[in-house]
C-alpha positions, 0 to 999 in steps of 0.5 A, spaced: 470 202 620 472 201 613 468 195 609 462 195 613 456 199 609 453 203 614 447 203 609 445 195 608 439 192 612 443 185 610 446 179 616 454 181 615 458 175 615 466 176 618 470 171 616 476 169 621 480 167 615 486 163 619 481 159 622 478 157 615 485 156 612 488 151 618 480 148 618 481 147 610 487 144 610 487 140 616 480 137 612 485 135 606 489 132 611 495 135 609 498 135 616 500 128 615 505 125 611 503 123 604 505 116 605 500 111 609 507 108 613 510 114 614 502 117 616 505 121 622 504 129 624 508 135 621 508 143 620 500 144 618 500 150 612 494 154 612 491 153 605 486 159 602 482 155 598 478 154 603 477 161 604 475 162 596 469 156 599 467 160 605 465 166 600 463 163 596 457 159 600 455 166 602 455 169 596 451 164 592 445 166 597 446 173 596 441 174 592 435 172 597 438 174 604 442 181 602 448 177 606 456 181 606 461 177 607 468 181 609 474 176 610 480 178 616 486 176 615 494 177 618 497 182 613 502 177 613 498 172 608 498 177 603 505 180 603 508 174 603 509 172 595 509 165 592 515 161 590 517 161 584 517 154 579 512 149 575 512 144 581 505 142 584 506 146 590 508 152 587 502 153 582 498 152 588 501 157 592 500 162 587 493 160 586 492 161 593 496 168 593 491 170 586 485 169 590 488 174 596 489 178 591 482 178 588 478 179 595 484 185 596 480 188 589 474 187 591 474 190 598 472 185 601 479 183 605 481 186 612 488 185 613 490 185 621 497 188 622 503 184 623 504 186 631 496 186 632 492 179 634 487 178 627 482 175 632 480 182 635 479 185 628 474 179 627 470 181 633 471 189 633 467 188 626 461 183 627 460 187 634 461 194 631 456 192 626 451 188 631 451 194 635 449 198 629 444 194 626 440 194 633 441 201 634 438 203 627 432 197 629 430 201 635 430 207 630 426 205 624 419 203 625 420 198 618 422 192 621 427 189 616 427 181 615 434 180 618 439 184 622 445 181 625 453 181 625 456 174 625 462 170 625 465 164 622 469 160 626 470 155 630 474 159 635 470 160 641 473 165 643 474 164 651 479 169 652 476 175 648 468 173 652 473 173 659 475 180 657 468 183 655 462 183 657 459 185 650 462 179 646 460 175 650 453 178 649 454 178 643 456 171 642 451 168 645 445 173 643 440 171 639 440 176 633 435 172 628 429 171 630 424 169 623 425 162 624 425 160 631 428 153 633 435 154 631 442 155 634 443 163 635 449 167 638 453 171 633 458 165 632 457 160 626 460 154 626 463 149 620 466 144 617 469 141 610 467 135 607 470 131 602 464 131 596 469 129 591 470 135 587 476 137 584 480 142 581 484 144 574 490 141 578 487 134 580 486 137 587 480 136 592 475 141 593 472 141 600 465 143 601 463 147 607 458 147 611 457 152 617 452 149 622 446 147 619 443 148 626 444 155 626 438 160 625 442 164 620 443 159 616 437 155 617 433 162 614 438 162 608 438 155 607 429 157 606 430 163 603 433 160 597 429 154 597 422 158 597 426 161 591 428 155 587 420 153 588 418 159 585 422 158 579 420 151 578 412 153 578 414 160 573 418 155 568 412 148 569 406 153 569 409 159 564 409 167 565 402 169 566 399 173 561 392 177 561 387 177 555 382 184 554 375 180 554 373 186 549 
């Protein structure tokens, strides 16, 4: 399947995109009325940053897990254009139709069709790519770090495990096995918190954390702090040269 490189040995990390979106704007709040009389329900509209957040956290452990990160959406995200004006509203929404536009660019944006449920896009993928790595692992007789296919979200995806048994297979299996301890099973939970960051117009940037119990996470999280060591011990001790005794 296009986006999917055949011959990476790293964890590829699907985005259910649409969960993130609502997920992120349900943590701003912005389900709700802005005033605090009036803080009743209304129309919850996803939001992408969260999105742009997600990919990020992947990336910035890129460099010590080899992690890819592919974001699936409804095409209906990105062929809907912004409104024009100098409100507030319609400076965000254009931001948010940039960074579409940026992860289109780069490859790295699977957009589902408009008839078709973006959910089945997520799991074909991580599950077409699970099953990949598990076949190249039983030919290759180099045992890699990590192999595994995930997603995130915070769907649990019933009706899909009900429907197929490799799903749920999938879902619950245990892809990672360096670490031990962890929760394991191909999806990975998250939540976004408020760490009191903001952007250039005055808006709140969440931070996301994916389930800090997941095995996945547990060995990125360990592979960029033996990293960080590493780079604290070459700066406090200096590079290590060696003199001739003659």
């Amino acid at each position: 399947m296009e986006g999917v490189e055949l011959g990476a040995m790293g964890p590829l990390v699907v985005i259910d995109g649409a969960n993130v979106a609502y997920a992120y704007a349900d943590a701003l709040g912005a389900g709700y009325d802005d005033s605090y009389r009036n803080h009743r329900p209304r129309r919850l509209e996803p939001n992408v940053v969260g999105i742009q957040v997600a990919c990020q956290y992947f990336w910035q452990h890129a460099a010590t897990s080899s992690v890819r990160v592919l974001v699936v959406l409804p095409a209906s995200y990105v062929n809907a254009k912004p409104r024009d004006g100098k409100s507030t509203n319609a400076l965000m929404e254009t931001d948010q139709w940039e960074l579409l536009q940026q992860l289109k660019q780069q490859g790295k944006l699977v957009l589902a069709p408009p008839t078709d449920d973006d959910d089945a896009y997520v799991l074909t993928i991580a599950l077409r790519e699970w099953i990949r790595q598990q076949q190249q692992q039983q030919q290759s007789k180099e045992h890699p770090l990590l192999l595994g296919a995930y997603c995130l979200s915070n769907d649990l995806f019933r009706d899909a495990q009900q429907r197929n048994p490799r799903v749920r297979e999938w879902l619950q299996a245990n892809n990672h096995t360096t670490t031990g301890g962890g929760d394991s099973g191909g999806r990975i939970s998250f939540a976004f918190v408020d760490m009191g960051q903001v952007d250039d117009h005055g808006q709140r940037i969440l931070d996301i954390v994916p389930n800090p119990r997941h095995e996945l996470i547990l060995w990125m999280e360990q592979q960029s702090q033996e990293q960080q060591q590493q780079q604290q011990q070459q700066q406090h001790y200096g590079p290590v040269s060696y003199t001739s005794g003659v």
